[in-house]
Every structure is written in structure tokens, then in C-alpha cells.
PAPATI-159331 format. One record per atom (N, C-alpha, C): residue in three letters; z, y, x. Coordinates in steps of 0.02 Angstrom, whole numbers, plus 32768, in hexadecimal, padded with zeros to 4 digits. Layout:
<pts>
ALAZYX
...
</pts>
This chain:
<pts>
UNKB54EDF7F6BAD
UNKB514DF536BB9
UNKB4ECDF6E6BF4
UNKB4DEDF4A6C1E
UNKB4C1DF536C56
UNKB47DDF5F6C4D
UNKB44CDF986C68
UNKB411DFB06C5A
UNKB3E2DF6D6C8E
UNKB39CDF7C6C84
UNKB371DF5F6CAC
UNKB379DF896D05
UNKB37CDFC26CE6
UNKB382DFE76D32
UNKB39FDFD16D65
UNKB3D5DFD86D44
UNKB417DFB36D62
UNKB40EDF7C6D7E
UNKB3F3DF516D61
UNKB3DFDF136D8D
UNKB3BDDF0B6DB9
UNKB390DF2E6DAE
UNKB365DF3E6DDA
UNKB36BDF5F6E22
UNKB3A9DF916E1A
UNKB3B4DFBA6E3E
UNKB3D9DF7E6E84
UNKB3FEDF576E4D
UNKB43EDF0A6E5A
UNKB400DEEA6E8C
UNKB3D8DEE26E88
UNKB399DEA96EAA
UNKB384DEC46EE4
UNKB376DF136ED8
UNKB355DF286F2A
UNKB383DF1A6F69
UNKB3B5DF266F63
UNKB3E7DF186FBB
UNKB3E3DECD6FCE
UNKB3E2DE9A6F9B
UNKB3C9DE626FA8
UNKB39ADE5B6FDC
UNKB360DE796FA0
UNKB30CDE566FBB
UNKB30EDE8D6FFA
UNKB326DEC76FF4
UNKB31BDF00703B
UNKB340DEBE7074
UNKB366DEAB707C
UNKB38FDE7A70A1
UNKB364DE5470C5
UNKB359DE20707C
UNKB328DDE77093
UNKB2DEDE0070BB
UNKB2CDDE3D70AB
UNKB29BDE4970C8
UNKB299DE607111
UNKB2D2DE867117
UNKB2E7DE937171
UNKB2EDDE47718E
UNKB310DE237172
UNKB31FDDE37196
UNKB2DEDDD571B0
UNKB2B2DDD6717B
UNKB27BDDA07189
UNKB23CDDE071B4
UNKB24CDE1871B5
UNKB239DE3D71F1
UNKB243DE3E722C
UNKB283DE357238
UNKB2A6DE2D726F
UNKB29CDDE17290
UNKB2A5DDB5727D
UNKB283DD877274
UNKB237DD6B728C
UNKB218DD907277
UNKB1C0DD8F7287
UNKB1C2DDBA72E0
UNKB1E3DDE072E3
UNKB1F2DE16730F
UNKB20ADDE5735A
UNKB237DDC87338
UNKB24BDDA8737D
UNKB226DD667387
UNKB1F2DD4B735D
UNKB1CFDD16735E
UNKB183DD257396
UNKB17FDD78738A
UNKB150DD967390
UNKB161DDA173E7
UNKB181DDC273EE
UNKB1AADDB6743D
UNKB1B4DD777457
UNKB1CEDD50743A
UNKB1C2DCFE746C
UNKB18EDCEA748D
UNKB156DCFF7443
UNKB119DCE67445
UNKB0F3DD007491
UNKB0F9DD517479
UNKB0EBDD7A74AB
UNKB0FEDD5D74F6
UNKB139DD41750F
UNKB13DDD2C754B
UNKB13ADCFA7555
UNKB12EDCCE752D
UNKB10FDC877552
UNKB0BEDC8D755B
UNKB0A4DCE07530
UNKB03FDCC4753E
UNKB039DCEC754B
UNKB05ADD487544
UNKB038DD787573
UNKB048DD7F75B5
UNKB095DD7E75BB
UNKB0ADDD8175FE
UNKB09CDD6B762A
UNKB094DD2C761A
UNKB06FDCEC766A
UNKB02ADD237675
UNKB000DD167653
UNKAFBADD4A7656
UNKAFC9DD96768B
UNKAFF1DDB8767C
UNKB006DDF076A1
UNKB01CDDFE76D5
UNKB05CDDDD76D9
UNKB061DDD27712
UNKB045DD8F774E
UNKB02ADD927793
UNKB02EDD7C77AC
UNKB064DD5777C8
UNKB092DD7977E4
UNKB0B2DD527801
UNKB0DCDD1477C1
UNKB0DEDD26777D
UNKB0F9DCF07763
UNKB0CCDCC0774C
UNKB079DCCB7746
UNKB05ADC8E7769
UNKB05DDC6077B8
UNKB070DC7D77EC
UNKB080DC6C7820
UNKB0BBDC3277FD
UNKB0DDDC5677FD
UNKB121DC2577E9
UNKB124DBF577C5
UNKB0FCDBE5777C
UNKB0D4DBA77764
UNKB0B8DB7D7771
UNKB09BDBA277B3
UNKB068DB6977CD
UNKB091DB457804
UNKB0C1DB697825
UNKB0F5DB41784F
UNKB121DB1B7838
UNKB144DB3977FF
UNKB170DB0977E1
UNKB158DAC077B0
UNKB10CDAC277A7
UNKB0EBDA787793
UNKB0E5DA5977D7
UNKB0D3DA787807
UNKB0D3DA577843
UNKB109DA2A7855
UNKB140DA5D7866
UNKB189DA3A7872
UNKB192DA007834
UNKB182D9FC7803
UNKB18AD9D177C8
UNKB18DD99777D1
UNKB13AD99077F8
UNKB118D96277F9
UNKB13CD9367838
UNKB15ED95D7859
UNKB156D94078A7
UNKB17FD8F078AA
UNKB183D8CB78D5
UNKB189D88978BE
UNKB1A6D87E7914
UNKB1D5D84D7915
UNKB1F8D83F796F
UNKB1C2D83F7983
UNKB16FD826797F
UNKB143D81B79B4
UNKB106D8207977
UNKB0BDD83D79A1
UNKB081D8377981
UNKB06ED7FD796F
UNKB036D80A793B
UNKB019D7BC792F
UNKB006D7A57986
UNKB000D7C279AB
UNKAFDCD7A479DF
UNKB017D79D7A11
UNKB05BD7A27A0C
UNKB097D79B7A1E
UNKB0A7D7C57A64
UNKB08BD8037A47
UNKB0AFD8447A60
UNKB0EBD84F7A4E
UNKB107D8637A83
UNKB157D8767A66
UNKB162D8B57A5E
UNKB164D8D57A21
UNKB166D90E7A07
UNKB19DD9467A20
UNKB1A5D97D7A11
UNKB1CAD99E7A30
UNKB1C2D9F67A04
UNKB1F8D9FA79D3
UNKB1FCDA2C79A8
UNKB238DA7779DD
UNKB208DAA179C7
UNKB235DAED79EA
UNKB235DB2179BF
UNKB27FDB1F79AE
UNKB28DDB557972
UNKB2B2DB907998
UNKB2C0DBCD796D
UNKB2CCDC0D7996
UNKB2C6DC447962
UNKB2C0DC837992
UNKB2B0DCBA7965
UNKB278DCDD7993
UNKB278DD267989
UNKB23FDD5279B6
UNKB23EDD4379EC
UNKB26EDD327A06
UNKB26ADD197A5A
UNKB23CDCEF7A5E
UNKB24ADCAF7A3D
UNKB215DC857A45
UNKB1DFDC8C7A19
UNKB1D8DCC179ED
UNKB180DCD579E0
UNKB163DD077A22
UNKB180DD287A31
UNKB15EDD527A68
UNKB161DD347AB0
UNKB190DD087AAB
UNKB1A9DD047B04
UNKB182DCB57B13
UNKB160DC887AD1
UNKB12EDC567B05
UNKB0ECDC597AD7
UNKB0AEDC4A7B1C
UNKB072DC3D7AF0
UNKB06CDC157AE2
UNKB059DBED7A94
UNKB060DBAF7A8F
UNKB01DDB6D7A9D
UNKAFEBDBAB7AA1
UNKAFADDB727ABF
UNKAFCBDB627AF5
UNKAFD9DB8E7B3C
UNKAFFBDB877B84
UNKB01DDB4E7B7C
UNKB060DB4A7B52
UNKB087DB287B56
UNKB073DAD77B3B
UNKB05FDAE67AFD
UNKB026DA857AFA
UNKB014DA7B7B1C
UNKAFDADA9F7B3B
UNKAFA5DA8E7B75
UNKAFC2DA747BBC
UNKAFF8DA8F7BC0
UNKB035DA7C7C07
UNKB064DA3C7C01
UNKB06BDA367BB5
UNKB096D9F77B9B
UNKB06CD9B87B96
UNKB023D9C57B82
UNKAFFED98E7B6D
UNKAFEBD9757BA5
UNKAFD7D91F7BA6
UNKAFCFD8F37B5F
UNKB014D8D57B5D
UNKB047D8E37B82
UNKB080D8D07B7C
UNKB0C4D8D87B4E
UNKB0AED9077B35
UNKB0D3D9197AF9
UNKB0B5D9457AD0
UNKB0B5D9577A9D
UNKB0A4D9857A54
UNKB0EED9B87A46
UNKB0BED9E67A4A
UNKB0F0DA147A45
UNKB0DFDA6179F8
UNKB11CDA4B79C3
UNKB11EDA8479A5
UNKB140DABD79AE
UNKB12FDAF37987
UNKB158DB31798F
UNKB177DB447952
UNKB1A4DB5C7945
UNKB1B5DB887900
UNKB1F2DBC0790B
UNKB1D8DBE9792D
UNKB202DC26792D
UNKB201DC5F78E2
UNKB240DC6878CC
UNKB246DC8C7889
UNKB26FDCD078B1
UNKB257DCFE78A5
UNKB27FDD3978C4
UNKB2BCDD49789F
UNKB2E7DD7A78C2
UNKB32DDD8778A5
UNKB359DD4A78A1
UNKB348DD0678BF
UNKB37EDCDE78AA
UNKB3A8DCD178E3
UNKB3D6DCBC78F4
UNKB40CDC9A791B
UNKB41BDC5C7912
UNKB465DC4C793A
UNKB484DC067930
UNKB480DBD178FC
UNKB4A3DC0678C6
UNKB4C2DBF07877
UNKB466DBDD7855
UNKB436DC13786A
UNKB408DC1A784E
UNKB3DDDBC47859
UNKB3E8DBB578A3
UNKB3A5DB78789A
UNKB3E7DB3678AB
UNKB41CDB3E7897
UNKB460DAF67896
UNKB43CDAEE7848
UNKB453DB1A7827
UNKB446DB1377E8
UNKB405DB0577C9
UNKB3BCDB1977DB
UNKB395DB1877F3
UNKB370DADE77FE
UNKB38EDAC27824
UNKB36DDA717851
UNKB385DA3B7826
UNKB3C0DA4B77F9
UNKB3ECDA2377D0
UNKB3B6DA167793
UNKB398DA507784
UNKB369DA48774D
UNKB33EDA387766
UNKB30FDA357798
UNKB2D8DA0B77A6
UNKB2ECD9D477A7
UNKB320D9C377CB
UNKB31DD97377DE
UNKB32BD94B778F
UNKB344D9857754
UNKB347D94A772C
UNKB315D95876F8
UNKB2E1D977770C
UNKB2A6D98E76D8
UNKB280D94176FB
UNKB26BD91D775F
UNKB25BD8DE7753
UNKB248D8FC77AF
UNKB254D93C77C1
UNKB247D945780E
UNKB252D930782E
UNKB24BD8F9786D
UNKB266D8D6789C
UNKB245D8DE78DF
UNKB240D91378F9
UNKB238D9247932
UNKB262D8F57963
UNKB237D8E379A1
UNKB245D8B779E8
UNKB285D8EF7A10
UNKB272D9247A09
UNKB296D9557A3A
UNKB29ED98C7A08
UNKB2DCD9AB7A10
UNKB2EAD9F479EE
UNKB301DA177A25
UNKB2DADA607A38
UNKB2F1DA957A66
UNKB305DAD87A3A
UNKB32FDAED7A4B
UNKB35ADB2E7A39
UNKB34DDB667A4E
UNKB32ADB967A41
UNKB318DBDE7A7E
UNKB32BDC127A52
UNKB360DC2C7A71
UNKB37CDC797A5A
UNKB3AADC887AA4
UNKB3B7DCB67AA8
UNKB3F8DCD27ADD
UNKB431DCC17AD4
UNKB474DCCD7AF3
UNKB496DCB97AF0
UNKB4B7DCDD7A9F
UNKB4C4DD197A9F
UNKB4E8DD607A7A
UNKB4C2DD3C7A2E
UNKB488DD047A24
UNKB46ADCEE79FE
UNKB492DCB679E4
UNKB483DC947A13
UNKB4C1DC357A20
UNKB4FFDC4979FB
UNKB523DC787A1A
UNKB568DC8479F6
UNKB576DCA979CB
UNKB551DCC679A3
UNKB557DCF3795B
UNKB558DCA87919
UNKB581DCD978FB
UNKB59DDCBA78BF
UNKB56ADCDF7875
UNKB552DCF7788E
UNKB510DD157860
UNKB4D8DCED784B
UNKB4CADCFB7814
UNKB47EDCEA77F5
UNKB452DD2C77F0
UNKB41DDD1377D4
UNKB3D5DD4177D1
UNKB3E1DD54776D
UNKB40CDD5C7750
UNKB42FDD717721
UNKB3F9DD4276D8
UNKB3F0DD6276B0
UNKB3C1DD487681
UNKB385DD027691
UNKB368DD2F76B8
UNKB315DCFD76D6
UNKB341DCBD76F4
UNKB381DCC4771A
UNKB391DC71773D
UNKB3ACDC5976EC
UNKB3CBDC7776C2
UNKB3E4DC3E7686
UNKB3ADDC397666
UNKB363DC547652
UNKB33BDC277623
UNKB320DC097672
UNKB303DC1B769A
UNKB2BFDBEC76C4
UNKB2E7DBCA76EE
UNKB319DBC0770D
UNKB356DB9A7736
UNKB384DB697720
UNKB3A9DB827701
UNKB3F2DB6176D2
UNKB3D5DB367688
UNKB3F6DAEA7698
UNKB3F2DAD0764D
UNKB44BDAF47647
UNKB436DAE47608
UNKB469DAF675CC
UNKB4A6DAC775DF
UNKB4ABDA9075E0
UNKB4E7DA6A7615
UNKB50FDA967640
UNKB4F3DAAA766D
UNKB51FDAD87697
UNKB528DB19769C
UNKB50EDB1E764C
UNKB53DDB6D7656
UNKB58ADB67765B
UNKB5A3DB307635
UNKB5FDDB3E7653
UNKB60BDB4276A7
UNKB5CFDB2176C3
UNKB5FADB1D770F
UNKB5D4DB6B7730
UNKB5A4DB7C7712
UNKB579DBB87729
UNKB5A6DBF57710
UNKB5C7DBF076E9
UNKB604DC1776CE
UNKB63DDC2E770E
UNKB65ADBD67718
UNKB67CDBD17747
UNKB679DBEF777A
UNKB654DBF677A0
UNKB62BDBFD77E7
UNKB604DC437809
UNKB5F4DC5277C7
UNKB5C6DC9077C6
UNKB5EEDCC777B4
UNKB642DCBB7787
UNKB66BDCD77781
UNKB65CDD0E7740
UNKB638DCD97717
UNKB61FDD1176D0
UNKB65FDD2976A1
UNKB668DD53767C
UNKB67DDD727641
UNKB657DD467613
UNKB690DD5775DF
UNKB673DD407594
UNKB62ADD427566
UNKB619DDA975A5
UNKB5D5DDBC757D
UNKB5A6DDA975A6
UNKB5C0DD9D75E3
UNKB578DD837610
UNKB577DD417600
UNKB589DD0A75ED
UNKB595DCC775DF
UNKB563DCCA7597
UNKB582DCFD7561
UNKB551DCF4752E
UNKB51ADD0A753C
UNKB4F5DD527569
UNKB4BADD45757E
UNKB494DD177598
UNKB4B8DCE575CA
UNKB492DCBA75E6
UNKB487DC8B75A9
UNKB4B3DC897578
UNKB4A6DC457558
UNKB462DC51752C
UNKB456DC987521
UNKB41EDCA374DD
UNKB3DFDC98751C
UNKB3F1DCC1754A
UNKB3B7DCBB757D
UNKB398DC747598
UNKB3C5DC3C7584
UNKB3BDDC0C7589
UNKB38EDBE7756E
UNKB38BDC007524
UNKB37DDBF174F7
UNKB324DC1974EC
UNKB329DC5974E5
UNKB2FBDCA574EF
UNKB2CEDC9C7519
UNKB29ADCAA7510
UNKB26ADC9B7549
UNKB273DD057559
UNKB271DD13750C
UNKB27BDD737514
UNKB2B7DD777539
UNKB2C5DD617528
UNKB318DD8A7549
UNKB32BDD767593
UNKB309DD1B759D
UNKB303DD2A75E7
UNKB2CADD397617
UNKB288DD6175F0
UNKB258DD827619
UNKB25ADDB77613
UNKB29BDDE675FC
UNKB281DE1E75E2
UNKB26BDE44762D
UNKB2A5DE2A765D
UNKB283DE6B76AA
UNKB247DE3A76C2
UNKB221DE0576AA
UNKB1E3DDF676CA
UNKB1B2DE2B768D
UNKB1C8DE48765D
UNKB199DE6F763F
UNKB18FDEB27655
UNKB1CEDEB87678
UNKB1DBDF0F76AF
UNKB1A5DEF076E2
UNKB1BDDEC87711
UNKB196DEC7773E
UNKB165DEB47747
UNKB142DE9A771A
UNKB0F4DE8676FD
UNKB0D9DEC976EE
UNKB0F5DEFE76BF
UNKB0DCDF3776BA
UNKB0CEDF4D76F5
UNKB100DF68771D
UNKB0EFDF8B775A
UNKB0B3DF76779E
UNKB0BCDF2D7780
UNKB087DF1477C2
UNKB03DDF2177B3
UNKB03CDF1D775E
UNKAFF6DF53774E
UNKAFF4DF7B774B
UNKB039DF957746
UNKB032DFFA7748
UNKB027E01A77A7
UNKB056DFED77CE
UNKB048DFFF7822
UNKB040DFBB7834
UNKAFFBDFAA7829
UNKAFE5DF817855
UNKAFE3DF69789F
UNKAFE2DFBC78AE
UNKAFE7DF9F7914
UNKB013DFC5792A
UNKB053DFB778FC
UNKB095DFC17904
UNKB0C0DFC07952
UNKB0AADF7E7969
UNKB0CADF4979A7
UNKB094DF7B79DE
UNKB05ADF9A79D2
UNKB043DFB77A0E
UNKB059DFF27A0E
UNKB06FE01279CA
UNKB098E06179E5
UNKB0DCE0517A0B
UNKB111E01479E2
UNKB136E0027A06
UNKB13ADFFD7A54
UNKB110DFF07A78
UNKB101DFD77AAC
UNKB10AE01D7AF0
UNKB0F2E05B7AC3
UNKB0F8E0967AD6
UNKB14AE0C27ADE
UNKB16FE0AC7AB1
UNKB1A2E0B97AB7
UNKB1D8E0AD7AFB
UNKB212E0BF7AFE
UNKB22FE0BE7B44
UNKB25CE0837B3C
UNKB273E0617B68
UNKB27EE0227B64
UNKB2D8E0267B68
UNKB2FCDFF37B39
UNKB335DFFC7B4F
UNKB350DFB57B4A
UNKB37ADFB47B7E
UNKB38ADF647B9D
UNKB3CBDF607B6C
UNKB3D9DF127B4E
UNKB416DF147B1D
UNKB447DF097B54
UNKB478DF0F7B37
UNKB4BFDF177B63
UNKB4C8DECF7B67
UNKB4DEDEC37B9A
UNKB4EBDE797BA8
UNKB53BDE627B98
UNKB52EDE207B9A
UNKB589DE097B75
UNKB5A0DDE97BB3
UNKB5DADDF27BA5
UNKB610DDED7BE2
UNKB63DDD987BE1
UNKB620DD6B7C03
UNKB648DD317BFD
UNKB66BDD2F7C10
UNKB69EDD0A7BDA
UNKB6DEDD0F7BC9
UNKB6E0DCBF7B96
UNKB72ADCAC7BA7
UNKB743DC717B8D
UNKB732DC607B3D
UNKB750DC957B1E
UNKB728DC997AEB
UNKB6F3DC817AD0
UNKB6B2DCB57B00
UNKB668DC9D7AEB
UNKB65DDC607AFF
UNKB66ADC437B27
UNKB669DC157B46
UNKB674DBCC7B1A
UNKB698DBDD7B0D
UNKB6B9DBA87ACD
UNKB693DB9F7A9E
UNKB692DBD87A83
UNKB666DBDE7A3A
UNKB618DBC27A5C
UNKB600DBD57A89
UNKB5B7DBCF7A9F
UNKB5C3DB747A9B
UNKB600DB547AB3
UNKB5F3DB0D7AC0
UNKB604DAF07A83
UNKB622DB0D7A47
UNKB633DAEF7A14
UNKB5E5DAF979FB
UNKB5C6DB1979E6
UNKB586DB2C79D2
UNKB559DB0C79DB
UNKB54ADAF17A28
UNKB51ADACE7A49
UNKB548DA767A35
UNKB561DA627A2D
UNKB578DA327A18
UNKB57CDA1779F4
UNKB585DA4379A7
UNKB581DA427973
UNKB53CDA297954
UNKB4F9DA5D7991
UNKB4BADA327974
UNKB4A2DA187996
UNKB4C0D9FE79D1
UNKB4A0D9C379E4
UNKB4B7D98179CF
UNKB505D98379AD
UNKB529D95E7993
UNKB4F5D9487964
UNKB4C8D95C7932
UNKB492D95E78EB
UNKB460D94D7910
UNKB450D9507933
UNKB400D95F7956
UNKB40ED90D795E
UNKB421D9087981
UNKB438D8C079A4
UNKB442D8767957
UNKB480D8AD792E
UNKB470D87878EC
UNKB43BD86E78CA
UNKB3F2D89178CE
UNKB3CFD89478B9
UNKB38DD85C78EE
UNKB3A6D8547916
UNKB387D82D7946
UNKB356D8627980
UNKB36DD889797C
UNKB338D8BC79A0
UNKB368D8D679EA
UNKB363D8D27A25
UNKB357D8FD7A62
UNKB373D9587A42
UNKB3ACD9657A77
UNKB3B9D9AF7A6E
UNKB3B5D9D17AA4
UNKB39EDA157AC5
UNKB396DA407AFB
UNKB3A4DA927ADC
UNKB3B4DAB47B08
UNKB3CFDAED7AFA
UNKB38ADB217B2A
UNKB37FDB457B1E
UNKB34CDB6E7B35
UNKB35ADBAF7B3B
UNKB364DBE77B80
UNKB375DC367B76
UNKB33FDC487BA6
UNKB31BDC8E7B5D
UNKB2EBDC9F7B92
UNKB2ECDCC97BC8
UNKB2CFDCF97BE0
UNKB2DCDD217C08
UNKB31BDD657C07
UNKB346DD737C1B
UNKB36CDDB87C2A
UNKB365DDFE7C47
UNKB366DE257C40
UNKB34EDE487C70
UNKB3A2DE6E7C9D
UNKB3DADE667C7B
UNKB407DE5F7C99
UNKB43DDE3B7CC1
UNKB429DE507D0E
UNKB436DE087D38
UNKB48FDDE37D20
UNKB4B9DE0C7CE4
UNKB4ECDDEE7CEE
UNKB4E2DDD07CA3
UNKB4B6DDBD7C96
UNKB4BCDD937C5F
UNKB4DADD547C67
UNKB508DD337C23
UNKB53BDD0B7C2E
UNKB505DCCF7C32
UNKB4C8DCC77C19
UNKB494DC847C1A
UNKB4B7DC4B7C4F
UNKB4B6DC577C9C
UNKB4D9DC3A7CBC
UNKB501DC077CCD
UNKB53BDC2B7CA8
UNKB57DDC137CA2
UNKB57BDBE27C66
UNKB55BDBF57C2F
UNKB553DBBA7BF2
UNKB542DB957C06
UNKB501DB897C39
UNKB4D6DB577C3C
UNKB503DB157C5A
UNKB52CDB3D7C9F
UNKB553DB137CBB
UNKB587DB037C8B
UNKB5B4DB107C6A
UNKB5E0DAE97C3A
UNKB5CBDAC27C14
UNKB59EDAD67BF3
UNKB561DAA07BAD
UNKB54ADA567BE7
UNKB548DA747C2A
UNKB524DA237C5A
UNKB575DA107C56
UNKB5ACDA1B7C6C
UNKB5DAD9EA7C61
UNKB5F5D9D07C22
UNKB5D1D9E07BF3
UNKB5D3D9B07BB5
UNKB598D98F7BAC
UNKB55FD9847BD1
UNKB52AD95B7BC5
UNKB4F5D98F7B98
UNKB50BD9CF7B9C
UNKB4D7D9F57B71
UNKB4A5DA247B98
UNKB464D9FA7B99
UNKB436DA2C7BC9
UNKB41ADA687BB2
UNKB422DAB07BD1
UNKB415DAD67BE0
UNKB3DCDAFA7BFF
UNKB39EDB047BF1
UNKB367DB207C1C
UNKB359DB6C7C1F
UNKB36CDB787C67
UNKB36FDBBC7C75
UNKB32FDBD47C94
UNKB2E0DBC97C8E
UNKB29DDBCD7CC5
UNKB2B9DC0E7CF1
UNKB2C2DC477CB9
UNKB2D6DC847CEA
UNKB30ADCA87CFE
UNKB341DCA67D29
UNKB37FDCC97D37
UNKB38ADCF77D1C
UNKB3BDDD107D02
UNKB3B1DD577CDA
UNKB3AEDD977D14
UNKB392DDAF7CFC
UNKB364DDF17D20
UNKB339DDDF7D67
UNKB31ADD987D54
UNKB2F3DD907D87
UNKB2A9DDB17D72
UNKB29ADD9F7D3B
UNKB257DDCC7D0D
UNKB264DDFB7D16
UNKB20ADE237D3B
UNKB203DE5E7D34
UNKB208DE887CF3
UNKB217DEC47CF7
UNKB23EDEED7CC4
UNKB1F8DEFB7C9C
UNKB1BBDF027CD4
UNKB183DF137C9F
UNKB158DEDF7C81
UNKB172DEAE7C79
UNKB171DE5F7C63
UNKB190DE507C28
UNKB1C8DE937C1E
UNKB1D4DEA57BD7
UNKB1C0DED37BA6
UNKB1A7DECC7B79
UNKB186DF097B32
UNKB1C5DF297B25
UNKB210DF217B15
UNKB22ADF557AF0
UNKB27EDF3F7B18
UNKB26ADF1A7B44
UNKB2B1DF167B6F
UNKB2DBDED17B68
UNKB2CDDEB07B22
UNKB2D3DE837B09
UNKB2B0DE407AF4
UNKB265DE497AEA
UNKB242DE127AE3
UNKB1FEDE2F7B1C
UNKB1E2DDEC7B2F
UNKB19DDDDE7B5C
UNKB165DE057B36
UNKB151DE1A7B64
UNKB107DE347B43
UNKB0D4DE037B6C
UNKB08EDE017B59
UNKB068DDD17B75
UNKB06EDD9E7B9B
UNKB06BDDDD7BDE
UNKB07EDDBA7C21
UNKB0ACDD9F7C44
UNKB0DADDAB7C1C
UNKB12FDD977C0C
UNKB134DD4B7C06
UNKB10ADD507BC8
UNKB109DD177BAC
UNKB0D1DCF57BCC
UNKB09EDCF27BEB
UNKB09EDCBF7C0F
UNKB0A2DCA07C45
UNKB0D8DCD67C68
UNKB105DCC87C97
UNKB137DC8D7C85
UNKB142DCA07C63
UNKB1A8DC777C41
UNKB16FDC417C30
UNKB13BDC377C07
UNKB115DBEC7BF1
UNKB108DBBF7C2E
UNKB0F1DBEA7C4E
UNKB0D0DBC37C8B
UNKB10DDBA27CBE
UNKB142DBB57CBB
UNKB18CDB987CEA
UNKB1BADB6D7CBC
UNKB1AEDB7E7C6C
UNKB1D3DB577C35
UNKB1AFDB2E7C32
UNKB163DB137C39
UNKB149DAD47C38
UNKB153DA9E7C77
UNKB144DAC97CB0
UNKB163DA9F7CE2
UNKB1AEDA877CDC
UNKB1D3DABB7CC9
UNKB226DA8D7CD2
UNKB232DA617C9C
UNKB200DA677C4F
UNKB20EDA407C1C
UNKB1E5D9F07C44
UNKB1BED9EB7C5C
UNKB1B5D9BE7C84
UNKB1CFD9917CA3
UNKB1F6D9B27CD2
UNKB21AD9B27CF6
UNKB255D9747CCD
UNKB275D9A37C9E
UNKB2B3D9947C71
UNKB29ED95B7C37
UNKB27BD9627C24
UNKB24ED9197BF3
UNKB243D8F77C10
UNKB21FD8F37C4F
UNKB211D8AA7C72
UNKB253D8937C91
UNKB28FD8B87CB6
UNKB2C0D8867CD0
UNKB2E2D8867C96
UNKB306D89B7C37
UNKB31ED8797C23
UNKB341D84C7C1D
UNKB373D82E7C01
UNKB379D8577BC7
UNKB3B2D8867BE4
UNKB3A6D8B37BB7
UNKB3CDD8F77BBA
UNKB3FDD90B7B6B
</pts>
């Protein structure tokens, strides 16, 4: 005959069970929570990014007052390399112009990207592209942060495809998809640090500068650069929107920018080059790679004139 003990003893691994569950549980409810209401608060720059990406939301082929709008997505290049009052102020009243540069992203990052705006209700007049070339032709994402804030859930099979995932990176992206934790966890690194070294970008600035190695065109890149640029203007276009390709400054005169630009024009795909590569002064660059100030409103002040330029004779 079985004692009371015994039963008793029978009941605890149960309820010990049920009680981790429902710890674990509270735990990761407690973390979601955490990054949808502390995170924005902390970090800046992922308020920046909220407030751009309602912008882009909103944007519509033309203003109520029948401006023709004009959306520019990117990464650090295009947060550091234009000012964006300069650049309205140079565009207006003739066009409206947004910005939404997300750092760390590439190609894969704003194809995929623009796919989800346009079907969240975005309908931008004009879509411009600004990254470098070594940007254009990577088969990379921005890992976690592009599958929850980038990627619907639809294309993870082709983001699979393309991006060339494994089984375990495929199931990360899919929870991250899903996770607001799991895909902010490095906006919680780098939210820390931006309150821990605040004037981070001015010690940076001190450091010695090193120029990235430049890529060597070749048939190859070439290809891939025009399948790429095709691919979203091919969308851009189904979406009813204007496509342009944008490279900012180089500081190495054999950058392939060039040579793309001219192949992408014999497919009808425009190309805006304001500055030759290694025509920008070197001290016009902060870290060899992106504009510092005066950089930037150099490249604004010659990218508004040629966007001018290129919007008014249209279409392109």
C-alpha cells in the first residue's frame, strides 16, 4: 500500500515542472516586454529609426499638395555621408524628400526591406539606393535585426535562398522574426554602450585612418551588381515607384563605382556617381570610410544639384 509520502513525493516533479514552465515563461514575456518599451527609450539611434520608418510608411507617389515624393534608403553611408535639412532644403518645393538609413545593412538587407514597406501600404514617387558597390553585391544580411525589423515571414524561403542560410541560421531568423528579444538583442549591446561611451564617434575620430581595400572589376561583379540592381528596380517599378542607384564617395581612385554605373545605363538603370572615386578629399573622411561633417555637406550639396538634374529630365 502506497504511503501519503509517497504521493506526495509522486506530485513534486510535476508541480517543480509546471512551475519552471511558467517561470520561464514570465521571463521571456518579461524580455519582449523589455524591448518594445525600454529599448526605444535608450537607445537613440533606435528612436531615430522609428521615427524614419513611420515616415517612409506614410509616404504616398505625391503630397497632399502633389509633391512628388522621393524615399532614400541605405546604411551609415547614407546616415553620415548627407545632411538631411541641406538636402530638403535643395530639393524643395519640388519634391519631398525622406531618409531612412539603418546601419550594417546591404543589398539583401533593403530588396527585402522595401518588399516589406511597400506591402505594410509605402508608396513612395521615387526610390534611391545608397551603399557602395562591395555593398550592392553582397549576398549578406544584417543577421537577426534584418529578420525581425526587415523580413516578413513570407520570404524567409527566398532569404534562405539568396543569403545562402544553413538550417540553424534559417531557424534563427525565423524566431527572430517572430522575437522582438531575439531580434534586438545587439540593439541592447549597442544601446548599452552608447550610454556607457557616449562620445564614442569623437574618440573615434582621433584614431588613424585606414582606407578599405578596393574591389577589382571583374565580369563576375559585374553581373551580380546588374542582376541586383535589376532585381529591385524590377519591384520598385511593380510597385509603381521610380528606381535610382546612388554611390557615395571613394577614397580609392580605382574603385569599380564607374564601371557599374556605365553597364546599369545600358540597361536603363541610372546610376548617380556626384563624386569620382578618390576625388574627395581624404580629410573629408572621419575613419577612411564614411563623411564626417564637411564631407557630408560636400557630397549633399553636388547630390542635390545632380538629383535635380536627373528628376527633372526623367523618366529614368
Amino acid at each position: 500500500m502506497r504511503s501519503s509520502t509517497s504521493d506526495s513525493k509522486d506530485l513534486r516533479a510535476p508541480v517543480a515542472i509546471v512551475g519552471l514552465l511558467g517561470a520561464l515563461a514570465a521571463y521571456f514575456c518579461l524580455l519582449e516586454t523589455a524591448m518594445r518599451v525600454a529599448v526605444p527609450s535608450l537607445s537613440a539611434e533606435q528612436r531615430r529609426e522609428a521615427q524614419d520608418y513611420k515616415a517612409a510608411l506614410a509616404l504616398q507617389p505625391t503630397t497632399s499638395a502633389g509633391v512628388p515624393t522621393v524615399l532614400i534608403v541605405g546604411n551609415s553611408l547614407l546616415l553620415h555621408g548627407i545632411v538631411r535639412s541641406q538636402l530638403r532644403e535643395g530639393l524643395a518645393p519640388r519634391y519631398a524628400v525622406e531618409l531612412f538609413p539603418i546601419e550594417g545593412t546591404t543589398f539583401l538587407d533593403w530588396y527585402f526591406g522595401l518588399r516589406r514597406l511597400f506591402a505594410r501600404g509605402s508608396r513612395p514617387g521615387i526610390v534611391i539606393l545608397c551603399m557602395n558597390v562591395g555593398e550592392l553585391v553582397s549576398n549578406s544580411t544584417d543577421g537577426e535585426t534584418f529578420a525581425h525589423d526587415m523580413m516578413q515571414m513570407r520570404d524567409l524561403p527566398q532569404v534562405k535562398k539568396l543569403a545562402g542560410l544553413d538550417m540553424m541560421a534559417t531557424s534563427d531568423y525565423f524566431f527572430a522574426n517572430i522575437s522582438s528579444w531575439i531580434g534586438g538583442r545587439v540593439n541592447v549591446r549597442n544601446g548599452v554602450l552608447e550610454k556607457w561611451v557616449p562620445h564614442a564617434a569623437m574618440l573615434a575620430a582621433h584614431f588613424g585612418q585606414t582606407v578599405p581595400a578596393a574591389i577589382t572589376v571583374s565580369r563576375a561583379l559585374t553581373d551580380r551588381a546588374l542582376a541586383h540592381l535589376r532585381a529591385i528596380q524590377e519591384f520598385c517599378k511593380s510597385g509603381g515607384a521610380s528606381f535610382m542607384m546612388l554611390i557615395p564617395p571613394a577614397r580609392k581612385r580605382n574603385d569599380p563605382a564607374p564601371a557599374i554605373g556605365e553597364a546599369a545605363a545600358k540597361e536603363g538603370i541610372l546610376v548617380i556617381i556626384p563624386y569620382s572615386p578618390g576625388e574627395m578629399p581624404a580629410e573629408d573622411f572621419s575613419d577612411g570610410f564614411h563623411l564626417n561633417p564637411s564631407g557630408a555637406a560636400l557630397f549633399t550639396g553636388r547630390l542635390h544639384r545632380e538629383l535635380l538634374i536627373q528628376l527633372n529630365s526623367g523618366p529614368f
